[in-house]
N, CA and C atoms as a LAMMPS dump frame, in Angstrom:
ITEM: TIMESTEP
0
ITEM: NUMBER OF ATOMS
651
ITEM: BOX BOUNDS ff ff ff
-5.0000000000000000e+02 5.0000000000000000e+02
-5.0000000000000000e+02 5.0000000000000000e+02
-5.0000000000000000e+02 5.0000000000000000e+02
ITEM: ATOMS id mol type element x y z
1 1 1 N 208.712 159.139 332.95
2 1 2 C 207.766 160.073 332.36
3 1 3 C 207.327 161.078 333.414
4 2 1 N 207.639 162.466 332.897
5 2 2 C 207.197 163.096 334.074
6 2 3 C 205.703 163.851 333.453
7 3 1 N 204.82 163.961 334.545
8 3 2 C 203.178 164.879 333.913
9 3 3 C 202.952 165.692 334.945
10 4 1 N 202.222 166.695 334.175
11 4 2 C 201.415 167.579 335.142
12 4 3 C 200.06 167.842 334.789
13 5 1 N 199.392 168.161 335.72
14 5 2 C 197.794 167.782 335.705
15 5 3 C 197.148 167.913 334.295
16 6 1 N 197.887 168.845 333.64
17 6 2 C 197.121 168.704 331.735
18 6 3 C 197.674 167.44 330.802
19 7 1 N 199.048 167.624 331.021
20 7 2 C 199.323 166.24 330.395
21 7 3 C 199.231 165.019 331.263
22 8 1 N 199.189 164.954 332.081
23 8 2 C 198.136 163.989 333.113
24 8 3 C 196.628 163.137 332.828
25 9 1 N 195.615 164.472 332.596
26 9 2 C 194.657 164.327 332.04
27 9 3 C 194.259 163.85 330.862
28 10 1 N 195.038 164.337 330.228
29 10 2 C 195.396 164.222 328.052
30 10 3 C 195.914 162.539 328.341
31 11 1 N 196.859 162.413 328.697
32 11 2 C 197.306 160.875 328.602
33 11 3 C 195.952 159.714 329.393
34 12 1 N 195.19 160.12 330.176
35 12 2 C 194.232 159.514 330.751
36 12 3 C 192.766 159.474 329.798
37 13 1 N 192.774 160.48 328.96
38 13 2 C 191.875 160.734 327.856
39 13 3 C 192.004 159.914 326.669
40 14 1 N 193.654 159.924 326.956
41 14 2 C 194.158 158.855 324.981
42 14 3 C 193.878 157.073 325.678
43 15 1 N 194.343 157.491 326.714
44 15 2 C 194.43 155.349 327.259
45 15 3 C 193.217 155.448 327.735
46 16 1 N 192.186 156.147 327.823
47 16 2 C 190.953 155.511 328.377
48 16 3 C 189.747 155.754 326.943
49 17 1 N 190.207 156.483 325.955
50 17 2 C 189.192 156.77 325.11
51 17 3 C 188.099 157.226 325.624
52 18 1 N 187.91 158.202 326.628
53 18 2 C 187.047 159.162 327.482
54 18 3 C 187.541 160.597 327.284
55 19 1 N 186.002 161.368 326.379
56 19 2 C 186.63 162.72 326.176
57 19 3 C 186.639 163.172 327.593
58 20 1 N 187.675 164.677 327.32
59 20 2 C 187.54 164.993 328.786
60 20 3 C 186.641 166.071 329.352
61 21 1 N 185.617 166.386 328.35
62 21 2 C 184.171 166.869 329.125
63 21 3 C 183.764 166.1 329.312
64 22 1 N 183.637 164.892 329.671
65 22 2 C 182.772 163.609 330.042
66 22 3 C 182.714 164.044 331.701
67 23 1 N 181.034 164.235 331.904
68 23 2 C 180.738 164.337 333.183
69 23 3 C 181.247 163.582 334.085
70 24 1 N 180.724 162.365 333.893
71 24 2 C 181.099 161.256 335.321
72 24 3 C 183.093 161.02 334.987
73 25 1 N 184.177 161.252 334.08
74 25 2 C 185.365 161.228 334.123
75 25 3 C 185.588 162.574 335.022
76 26 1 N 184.776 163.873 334.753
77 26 2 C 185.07 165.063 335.383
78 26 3 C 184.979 165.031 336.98
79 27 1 N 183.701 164.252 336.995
80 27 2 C 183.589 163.981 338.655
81 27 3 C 184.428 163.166 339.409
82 28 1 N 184.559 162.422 338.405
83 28 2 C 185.764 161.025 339.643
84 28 3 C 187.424 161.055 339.404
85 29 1 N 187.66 162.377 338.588
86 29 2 C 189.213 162.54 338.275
87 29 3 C 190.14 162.907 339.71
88 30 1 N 189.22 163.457 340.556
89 30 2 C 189.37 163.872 341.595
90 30 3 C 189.887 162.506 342.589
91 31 1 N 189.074 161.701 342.635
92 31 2 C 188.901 160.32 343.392
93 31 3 C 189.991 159.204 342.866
94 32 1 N 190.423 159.82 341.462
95 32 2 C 191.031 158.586 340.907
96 32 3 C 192.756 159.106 341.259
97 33 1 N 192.774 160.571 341.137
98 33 2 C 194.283 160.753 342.313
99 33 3 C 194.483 161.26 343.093
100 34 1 N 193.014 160.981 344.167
101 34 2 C 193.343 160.885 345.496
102 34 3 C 193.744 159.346 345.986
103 35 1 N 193.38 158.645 345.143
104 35 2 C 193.33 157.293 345.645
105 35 3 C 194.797 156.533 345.218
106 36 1 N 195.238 157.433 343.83
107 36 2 C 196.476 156.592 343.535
108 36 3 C 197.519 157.331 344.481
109 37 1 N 197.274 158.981 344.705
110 37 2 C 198.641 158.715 345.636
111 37 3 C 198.432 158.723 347.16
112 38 1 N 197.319 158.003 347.606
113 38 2 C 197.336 157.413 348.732
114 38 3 C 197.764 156.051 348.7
115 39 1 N 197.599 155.681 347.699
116 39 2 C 198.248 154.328 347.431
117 39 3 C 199.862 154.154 347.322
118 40 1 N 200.596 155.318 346.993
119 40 2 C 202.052 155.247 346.451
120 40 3 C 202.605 155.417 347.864
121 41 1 N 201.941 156.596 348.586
122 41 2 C 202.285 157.276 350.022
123 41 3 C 202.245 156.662 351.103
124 42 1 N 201.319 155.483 350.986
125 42 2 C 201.048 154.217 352.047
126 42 3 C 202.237 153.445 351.606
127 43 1 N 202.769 153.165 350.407
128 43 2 C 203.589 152.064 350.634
129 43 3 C 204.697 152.002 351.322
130 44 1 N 204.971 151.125 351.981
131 44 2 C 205.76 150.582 353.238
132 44 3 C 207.372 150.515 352.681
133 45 1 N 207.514 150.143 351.18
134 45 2 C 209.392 150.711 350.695
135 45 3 C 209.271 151.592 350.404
136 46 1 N 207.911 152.742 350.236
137 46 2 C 208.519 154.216 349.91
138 46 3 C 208.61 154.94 351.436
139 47 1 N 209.39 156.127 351.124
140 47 2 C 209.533 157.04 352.349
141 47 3 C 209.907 158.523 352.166
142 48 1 N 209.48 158.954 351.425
143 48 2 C 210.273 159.901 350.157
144 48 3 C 210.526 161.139 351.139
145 49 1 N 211.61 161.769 350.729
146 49 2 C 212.029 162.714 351.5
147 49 3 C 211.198 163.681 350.955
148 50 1 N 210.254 163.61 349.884
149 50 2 C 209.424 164.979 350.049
150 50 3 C 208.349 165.191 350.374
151 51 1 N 208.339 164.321 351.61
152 51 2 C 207.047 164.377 351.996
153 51 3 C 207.979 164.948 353.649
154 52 1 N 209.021 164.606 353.761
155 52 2 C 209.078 165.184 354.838
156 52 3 C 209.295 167.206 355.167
157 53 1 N 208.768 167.267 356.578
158 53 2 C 208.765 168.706 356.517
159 53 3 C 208.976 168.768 358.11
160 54 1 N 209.952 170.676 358.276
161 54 2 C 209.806 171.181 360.027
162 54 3 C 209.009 172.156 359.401
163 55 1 N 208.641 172.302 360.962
164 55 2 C 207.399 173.472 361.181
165 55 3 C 208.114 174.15 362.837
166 56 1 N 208.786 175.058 362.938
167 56 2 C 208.84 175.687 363.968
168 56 3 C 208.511 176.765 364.152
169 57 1 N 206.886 176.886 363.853
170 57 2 C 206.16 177.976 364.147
171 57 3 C 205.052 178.135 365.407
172 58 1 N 205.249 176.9 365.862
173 58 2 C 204.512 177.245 367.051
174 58 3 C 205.183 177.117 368.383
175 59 1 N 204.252 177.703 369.525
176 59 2 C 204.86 178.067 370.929
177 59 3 C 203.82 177.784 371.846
178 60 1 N 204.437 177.154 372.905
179 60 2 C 203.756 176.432 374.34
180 60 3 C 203.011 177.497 374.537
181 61 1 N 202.104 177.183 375.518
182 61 2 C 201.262 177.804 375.727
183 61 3 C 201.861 177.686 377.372
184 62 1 N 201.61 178.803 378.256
185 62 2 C 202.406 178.598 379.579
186 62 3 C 201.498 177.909 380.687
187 63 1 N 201.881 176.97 381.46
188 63 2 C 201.502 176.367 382.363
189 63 3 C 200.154 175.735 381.914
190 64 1 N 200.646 174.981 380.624
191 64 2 C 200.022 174.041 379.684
192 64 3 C 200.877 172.437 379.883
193 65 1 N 200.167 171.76 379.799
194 65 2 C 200.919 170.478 379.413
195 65 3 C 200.423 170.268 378.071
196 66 1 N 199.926 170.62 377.221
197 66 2 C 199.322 170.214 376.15
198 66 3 C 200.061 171.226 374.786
199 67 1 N 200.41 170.86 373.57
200 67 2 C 200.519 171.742 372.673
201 67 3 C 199.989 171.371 371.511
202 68 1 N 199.58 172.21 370.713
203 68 2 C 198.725 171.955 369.351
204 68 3 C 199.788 172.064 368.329
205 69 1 N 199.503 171.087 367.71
206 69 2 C 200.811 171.32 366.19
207 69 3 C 200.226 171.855 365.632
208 70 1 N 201.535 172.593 364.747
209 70 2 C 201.156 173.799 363.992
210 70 3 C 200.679 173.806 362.87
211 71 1 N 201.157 172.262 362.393
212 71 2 C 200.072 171.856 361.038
213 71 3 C 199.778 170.612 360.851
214 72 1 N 199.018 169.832 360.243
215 72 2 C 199.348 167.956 359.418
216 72 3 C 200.13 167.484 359.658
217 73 1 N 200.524 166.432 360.299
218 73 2 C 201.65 165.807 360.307
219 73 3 C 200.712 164.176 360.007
220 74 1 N 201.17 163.405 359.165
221 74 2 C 201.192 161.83 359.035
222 74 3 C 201.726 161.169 359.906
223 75 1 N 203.126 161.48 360.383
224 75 2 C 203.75 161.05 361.306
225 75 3 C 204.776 162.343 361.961
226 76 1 N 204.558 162.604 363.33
227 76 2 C 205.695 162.969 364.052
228 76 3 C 206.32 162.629 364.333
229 77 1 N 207.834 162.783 363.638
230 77 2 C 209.017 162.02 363.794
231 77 3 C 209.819 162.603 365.431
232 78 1 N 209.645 163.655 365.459
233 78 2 C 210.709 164.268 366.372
234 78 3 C 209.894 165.609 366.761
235 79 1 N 210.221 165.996 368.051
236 79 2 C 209.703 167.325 369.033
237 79 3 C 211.016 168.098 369.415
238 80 1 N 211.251 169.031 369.363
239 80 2 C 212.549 169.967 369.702
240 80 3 C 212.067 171.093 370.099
241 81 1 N 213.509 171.464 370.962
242 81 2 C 213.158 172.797 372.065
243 81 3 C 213.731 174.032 370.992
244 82 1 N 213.362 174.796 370.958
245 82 2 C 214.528 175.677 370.3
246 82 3 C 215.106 177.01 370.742
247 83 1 N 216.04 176.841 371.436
248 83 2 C 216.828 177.462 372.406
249 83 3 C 217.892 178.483 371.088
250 84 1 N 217.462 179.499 370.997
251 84 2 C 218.722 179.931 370.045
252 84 3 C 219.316 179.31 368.548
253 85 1 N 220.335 179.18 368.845
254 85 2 C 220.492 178.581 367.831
255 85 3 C 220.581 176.711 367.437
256 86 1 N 219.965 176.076 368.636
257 86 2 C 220.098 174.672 369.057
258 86 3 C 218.689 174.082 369.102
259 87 1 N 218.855 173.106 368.84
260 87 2 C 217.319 172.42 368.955
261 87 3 C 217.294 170.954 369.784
262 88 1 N 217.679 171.094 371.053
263 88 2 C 217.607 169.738 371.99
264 88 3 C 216.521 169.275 371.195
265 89 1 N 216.537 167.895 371.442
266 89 2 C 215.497 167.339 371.166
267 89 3 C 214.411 166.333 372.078
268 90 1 N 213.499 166.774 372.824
269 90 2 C 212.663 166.038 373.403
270 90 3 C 212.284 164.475 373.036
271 91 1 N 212.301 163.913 374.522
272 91 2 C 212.234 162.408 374.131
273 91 3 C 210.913 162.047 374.199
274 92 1 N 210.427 161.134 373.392
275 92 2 C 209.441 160.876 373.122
276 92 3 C 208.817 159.526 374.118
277 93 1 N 207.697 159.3 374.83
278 93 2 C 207.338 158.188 375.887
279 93 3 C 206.071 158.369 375.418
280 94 1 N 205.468 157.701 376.353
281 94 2 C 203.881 157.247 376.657
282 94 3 C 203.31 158.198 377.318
283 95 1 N 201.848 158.586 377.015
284 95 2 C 200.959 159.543 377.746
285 95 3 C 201.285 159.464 379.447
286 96 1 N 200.82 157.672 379.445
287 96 2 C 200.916 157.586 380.945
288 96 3 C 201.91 157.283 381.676
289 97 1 N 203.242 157.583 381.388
290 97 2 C 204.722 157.432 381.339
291 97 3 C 205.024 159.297 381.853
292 98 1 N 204.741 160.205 380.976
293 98 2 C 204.467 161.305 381.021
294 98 3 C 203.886 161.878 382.308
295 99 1 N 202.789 161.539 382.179
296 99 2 C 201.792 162.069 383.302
297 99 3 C 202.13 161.116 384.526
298 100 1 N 203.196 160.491 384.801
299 100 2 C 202.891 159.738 385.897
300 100 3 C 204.375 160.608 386.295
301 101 1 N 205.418 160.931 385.116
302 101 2 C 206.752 160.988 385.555
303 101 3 C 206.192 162.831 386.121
304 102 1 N 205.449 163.367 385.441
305 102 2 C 205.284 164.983 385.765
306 102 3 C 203.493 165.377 385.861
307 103 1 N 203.263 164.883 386.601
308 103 2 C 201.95 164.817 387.326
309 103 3 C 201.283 166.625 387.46
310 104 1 N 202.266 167.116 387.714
311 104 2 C 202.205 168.912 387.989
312 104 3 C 201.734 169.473 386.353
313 105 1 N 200.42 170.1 386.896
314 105 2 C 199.738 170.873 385.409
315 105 3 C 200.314 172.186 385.47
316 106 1 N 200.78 172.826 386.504
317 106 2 C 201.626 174.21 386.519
318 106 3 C 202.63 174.32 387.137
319 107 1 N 203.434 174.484 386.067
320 107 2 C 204.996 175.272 386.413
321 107 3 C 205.224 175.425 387.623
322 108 1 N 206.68 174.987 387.987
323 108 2 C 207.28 175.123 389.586
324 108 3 C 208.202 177.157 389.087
325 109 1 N 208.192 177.149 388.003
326 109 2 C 208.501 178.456 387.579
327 109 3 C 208.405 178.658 386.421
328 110 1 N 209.043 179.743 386.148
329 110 2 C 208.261 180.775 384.75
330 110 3 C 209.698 179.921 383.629
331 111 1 N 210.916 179.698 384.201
332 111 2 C 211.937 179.226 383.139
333 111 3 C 211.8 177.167 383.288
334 112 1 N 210.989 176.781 383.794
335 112 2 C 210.52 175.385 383.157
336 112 3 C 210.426 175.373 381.947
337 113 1 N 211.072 174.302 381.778
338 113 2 C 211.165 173.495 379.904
339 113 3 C 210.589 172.109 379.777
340 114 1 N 210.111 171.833 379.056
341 114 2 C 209.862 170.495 378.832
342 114 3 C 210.893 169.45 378.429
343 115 1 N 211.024 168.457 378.52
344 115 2 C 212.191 167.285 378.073
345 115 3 C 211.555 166.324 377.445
346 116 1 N 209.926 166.079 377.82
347 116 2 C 209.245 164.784 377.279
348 116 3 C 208.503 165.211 376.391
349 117 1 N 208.022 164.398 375.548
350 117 2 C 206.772 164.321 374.858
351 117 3 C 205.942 163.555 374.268
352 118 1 N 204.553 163.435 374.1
353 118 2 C 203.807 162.478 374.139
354 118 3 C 202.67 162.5 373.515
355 119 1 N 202.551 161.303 372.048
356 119 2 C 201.392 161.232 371.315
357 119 3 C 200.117 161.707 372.042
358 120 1 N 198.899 162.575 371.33
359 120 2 C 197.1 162.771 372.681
360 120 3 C 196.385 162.605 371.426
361 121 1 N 196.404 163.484 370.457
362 121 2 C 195.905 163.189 369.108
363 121 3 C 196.378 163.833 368.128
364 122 1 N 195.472 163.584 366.603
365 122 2 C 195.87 164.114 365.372
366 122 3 C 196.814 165.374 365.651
367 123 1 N 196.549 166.063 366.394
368 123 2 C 196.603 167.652 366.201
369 123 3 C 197.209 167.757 367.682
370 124 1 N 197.067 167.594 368.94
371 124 2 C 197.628 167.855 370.366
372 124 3 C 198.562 166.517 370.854
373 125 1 N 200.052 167.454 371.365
374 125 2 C 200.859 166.572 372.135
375 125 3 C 200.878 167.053 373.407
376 126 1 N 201.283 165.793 374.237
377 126 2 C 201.6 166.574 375.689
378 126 3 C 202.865 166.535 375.753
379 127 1 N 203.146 167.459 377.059
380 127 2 C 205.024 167.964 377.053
381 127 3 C 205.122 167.881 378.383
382 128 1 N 205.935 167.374 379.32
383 128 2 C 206.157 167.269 380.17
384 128 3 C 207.884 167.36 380.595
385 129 1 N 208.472 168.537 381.41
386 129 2 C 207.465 169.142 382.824
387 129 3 C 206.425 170.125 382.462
388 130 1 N 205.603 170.734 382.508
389 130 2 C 204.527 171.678 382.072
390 130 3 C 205.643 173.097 381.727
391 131 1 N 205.57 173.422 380.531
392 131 2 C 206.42 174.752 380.556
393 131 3 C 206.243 176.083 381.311
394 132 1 N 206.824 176.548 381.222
395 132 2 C 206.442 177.993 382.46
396 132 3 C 206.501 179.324 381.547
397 133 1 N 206.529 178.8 380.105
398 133 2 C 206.569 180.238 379.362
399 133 3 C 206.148 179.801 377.512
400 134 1 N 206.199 180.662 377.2
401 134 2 C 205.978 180.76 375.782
402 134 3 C 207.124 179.903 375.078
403 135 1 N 207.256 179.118 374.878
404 135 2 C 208.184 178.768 374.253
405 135 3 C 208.321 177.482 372.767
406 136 1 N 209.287 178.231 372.144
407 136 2 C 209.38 177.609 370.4
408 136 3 C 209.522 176.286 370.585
409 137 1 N 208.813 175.609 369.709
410 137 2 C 208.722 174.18 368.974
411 137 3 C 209.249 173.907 367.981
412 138 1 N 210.273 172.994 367.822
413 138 2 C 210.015 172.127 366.272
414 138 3 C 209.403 170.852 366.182
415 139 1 N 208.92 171.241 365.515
416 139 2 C 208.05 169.385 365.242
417 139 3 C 208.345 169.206 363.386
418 140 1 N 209.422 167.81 363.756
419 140 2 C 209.869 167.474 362.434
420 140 3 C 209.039 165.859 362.232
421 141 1 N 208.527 165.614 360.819
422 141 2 C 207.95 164.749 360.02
423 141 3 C 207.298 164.356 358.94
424 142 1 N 206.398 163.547 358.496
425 142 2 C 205.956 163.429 357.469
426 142 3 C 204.802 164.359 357.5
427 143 1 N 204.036 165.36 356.254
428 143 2 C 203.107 165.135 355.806
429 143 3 C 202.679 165.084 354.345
430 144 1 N 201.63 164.643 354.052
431 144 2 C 200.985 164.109 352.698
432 144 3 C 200.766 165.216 351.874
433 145 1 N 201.776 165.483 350.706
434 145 2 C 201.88 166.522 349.999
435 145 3 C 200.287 166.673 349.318
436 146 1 N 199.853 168.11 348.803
437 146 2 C 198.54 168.045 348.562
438 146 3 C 198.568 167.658 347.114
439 147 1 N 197.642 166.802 346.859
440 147 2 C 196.807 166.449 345.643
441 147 3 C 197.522 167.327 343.955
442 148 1 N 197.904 166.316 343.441
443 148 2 C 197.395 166.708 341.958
444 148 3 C 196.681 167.724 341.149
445 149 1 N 196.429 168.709 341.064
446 149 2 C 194.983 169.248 340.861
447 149 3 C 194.799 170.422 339.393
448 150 1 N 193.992 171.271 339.174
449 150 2 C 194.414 172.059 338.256
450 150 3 C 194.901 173.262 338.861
451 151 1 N 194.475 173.803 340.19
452 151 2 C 195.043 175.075 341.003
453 151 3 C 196.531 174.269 341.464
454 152 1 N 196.772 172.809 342.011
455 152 2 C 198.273 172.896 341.816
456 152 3 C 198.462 171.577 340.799
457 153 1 N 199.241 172.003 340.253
458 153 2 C 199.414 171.145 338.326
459 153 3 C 200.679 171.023 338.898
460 154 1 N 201.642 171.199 339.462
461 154 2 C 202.791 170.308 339.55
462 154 3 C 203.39 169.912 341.141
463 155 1 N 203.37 168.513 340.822
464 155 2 C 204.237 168.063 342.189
465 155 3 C 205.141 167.026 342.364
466 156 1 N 205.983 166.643 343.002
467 156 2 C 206.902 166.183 343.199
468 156 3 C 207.031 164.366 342.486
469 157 1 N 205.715 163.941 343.499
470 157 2 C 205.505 162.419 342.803
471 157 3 C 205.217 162.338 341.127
472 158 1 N 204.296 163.367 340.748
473 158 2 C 204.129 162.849 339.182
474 158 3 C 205.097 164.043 338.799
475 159 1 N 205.956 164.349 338.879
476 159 2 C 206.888 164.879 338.147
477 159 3 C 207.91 163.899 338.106
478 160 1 N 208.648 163.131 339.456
479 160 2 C 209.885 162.224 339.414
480 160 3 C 209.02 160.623 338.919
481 161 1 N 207.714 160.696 339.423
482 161 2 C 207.515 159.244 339.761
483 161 3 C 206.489 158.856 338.768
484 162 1 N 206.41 159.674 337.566
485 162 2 C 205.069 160.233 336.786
486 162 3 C 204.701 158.268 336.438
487 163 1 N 205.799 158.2 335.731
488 163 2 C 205.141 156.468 335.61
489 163 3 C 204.196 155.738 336.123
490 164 1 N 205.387 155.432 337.978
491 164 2 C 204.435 154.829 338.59
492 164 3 C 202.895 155.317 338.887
493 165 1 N 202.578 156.738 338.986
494 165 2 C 201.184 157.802 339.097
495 165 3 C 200.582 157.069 338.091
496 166 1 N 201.496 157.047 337.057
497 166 2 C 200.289 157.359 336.242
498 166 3 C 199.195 155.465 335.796
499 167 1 N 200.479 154.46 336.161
500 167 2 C 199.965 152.93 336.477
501 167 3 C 198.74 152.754 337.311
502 168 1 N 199.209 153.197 338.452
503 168 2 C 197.966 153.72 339.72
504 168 3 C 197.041 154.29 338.945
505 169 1 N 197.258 155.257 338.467
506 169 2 C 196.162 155.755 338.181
507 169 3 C 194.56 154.763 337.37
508 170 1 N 195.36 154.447 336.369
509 170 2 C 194.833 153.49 335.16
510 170 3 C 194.062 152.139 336.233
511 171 1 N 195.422 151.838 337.137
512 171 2 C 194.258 151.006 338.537
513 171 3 C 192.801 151.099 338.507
514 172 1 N 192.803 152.693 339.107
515 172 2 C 191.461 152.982 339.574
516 172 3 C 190.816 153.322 338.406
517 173 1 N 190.948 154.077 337.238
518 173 2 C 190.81 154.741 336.496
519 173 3 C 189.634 153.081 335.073
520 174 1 N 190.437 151.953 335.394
521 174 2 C 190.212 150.656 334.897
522 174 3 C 188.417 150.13 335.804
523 175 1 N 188.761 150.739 336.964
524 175 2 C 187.312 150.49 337.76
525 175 3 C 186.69 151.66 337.672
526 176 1 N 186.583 152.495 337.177
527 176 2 C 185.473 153.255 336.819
528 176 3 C 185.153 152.807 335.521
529 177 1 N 185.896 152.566 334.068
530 177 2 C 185.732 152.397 332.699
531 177 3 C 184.448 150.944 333.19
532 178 1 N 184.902 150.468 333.795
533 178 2 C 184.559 149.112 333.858
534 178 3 C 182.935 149.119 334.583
535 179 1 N 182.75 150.1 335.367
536 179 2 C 181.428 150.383 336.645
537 179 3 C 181.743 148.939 337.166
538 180 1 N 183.037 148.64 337.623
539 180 2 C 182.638 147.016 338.419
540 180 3 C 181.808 147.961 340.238
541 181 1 N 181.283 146.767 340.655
542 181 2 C 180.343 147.093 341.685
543 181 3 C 181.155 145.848 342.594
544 182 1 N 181.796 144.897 342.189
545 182 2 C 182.524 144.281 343.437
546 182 3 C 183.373 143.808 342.845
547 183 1 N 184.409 144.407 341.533
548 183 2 C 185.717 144.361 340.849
549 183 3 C 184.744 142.838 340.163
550 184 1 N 184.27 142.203 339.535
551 184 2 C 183.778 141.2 339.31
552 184 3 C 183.531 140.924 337.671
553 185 1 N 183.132 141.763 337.289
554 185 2 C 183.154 141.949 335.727
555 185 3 C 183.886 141.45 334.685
556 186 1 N 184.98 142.085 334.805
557 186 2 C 185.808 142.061 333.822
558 186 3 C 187.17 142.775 334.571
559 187 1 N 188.101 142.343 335.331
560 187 2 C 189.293 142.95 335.99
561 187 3 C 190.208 143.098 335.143
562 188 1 N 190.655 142.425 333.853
563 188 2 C 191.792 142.046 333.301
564 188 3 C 192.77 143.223 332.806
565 189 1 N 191.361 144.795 332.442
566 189 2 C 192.908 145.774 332.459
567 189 3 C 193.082 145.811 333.703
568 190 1 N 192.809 145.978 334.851
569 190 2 C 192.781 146.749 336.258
570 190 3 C 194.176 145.945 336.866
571 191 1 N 194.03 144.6 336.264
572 191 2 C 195.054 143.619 336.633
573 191 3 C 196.415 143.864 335.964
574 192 1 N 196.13 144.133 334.652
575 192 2 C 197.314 144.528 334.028
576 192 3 C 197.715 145.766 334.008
577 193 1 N 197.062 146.836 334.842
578 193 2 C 198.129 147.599 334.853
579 193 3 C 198.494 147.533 336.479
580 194 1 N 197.464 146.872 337.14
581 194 2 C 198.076 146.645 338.724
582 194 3 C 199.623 145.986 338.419
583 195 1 N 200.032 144.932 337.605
584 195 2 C 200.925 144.395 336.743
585 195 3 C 202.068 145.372 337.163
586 196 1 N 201.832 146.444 335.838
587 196 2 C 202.614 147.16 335.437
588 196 3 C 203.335 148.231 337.031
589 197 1 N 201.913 148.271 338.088
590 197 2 C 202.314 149.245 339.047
591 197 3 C 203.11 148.192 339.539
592 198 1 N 203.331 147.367 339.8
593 198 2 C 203.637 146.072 340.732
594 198 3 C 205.142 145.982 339.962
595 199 1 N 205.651 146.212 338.63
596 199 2 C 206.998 146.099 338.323
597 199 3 C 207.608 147.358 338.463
598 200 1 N 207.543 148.573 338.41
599 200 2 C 207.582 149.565 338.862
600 200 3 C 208.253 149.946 340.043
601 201 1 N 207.336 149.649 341.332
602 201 2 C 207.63 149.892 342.582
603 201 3 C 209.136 149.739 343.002
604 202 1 N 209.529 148.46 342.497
605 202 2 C 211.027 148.285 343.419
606 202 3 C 211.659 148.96 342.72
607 203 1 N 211.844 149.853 341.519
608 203 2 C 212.751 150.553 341.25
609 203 3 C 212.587 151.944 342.129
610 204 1 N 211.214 152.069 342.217
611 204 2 C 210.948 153.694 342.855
612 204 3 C 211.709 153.689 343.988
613 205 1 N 211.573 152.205 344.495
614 205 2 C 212.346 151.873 345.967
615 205 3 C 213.51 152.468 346.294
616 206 1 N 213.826 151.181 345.209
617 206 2 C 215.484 151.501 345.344
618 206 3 C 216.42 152.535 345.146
619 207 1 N 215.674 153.615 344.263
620 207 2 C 215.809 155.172 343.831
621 207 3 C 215.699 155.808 345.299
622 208 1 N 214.409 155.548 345.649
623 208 2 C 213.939 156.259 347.201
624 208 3 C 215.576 156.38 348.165
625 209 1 N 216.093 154.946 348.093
626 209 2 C 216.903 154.512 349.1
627 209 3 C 218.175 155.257 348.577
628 210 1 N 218.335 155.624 347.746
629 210 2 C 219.593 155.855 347.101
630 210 3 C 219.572 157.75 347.322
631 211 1 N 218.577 157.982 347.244
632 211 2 C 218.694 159.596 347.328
633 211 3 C 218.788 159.904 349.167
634 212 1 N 218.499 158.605 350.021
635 212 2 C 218.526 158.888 351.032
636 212 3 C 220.09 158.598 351.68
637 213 1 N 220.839 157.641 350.708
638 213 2 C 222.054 157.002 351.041
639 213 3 C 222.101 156.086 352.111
640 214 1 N 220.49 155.072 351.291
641 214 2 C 220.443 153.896 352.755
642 214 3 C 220.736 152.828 351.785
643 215 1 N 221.246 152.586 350.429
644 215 2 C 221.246 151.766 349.546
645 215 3 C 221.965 150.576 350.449
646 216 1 N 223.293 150.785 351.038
647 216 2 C 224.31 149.808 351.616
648 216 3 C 224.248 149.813 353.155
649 217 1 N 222.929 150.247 353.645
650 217 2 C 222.939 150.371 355.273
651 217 3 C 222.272 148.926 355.71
């Protein structure tokens, strides 16, 4: 089943018997798929290639050891130089692996390149040897496609994966109908469609694996 945020909504309106001017449904529609596809995006057999993305829009800063990514990343898979038409790819170590192997915060010259690189935070890596010039980045990896919403009504997961979305959804969607305050009440839809998300999954899996051509690896 594939949906987009109106028929999304409409199907969440018929299985919950909640019109959809209903204030408190209006307020927590938001919460109920942020939460299911943080839930699909966390899982450990998915890996979906559309969440992956390059960004080679940013450039060292000179006689920096430090560089700021250029956007979100969930995970940085890979750092690359980009020389023309080639993209060496920088090896990835430890901060203090880094800083111990290239200790020097400025360039021995202006054509220094970096070879290393190294987790600092969300947003800054370090590069080591310190570069000596402006120079292009790729930084290839995951990030968390944005939200469901009515400004964007279509995306990738509830278009291919609308099912499983929409199970998740009914999850959370089962603990609001319900106001449980410590799931305690009455769980039994929340359970049955956790159920339903729970038979689901290994097919999304095994789909996942198959568009990647890891089915027989």
């Amino acid at each position: 089943m594939s949906y987009t945020y109106s028929t999304f909504v409409a199907a969440l309106v018929a299985e919950t018997n909640i019109e959809a001017a209903n204030a408190g449904l209006v307020a927590v529609l938001p919460t109920i798929i942020d939460q299911t596809e943080g839930l699909i995006y966390r899982e450990p057999t998915l890996n979906f290639l559309s969440s992956e993305v390059t960004d080679d829009s940013g450039f060292t800063t000179p006689n920096s050891q430090t560089f700021a990514l250029p956007r979100n990343f969930t995970i940085l898979e890979q750092v690359n130089l980009v020389q023309g038409n080639d993209r060496p790819p920088l090896r990835k170590c430890s901060r203090e692996w880094l800083q111990a192997v290239y200790p020097r915060r400025i360039a021995n010259a202006i054509s220094d390149f970096p070879m290393l690189w190294a987790p600092y935070t969300d947003s800054v890596i370090f590069l080591g040897p310190t570069p000596g010039g402006a120079l292009q980045i790729e930084c290839v990896g995951t990030a968390r496609p944005a939200n469901l919403s009515e400004a964007n009504p279509t995306t990738w997961l509830w278009t291919y994966l609308g099912d499983l979305a929409f199970a998740a959804a009914m999850v959370f969607a089962s603990g609001y109908m319900r106001n449980f305050g410590t799931q305690a009440d009455d769980v039994k839809m929340a359970l049955s469609w956790k159920g339903i998300y729970d038979a689901l999954l290994p097919g999304a899996s095994t789909e996942e694996m198959r568009r990647k051509h890891e089915a027989n690896s």
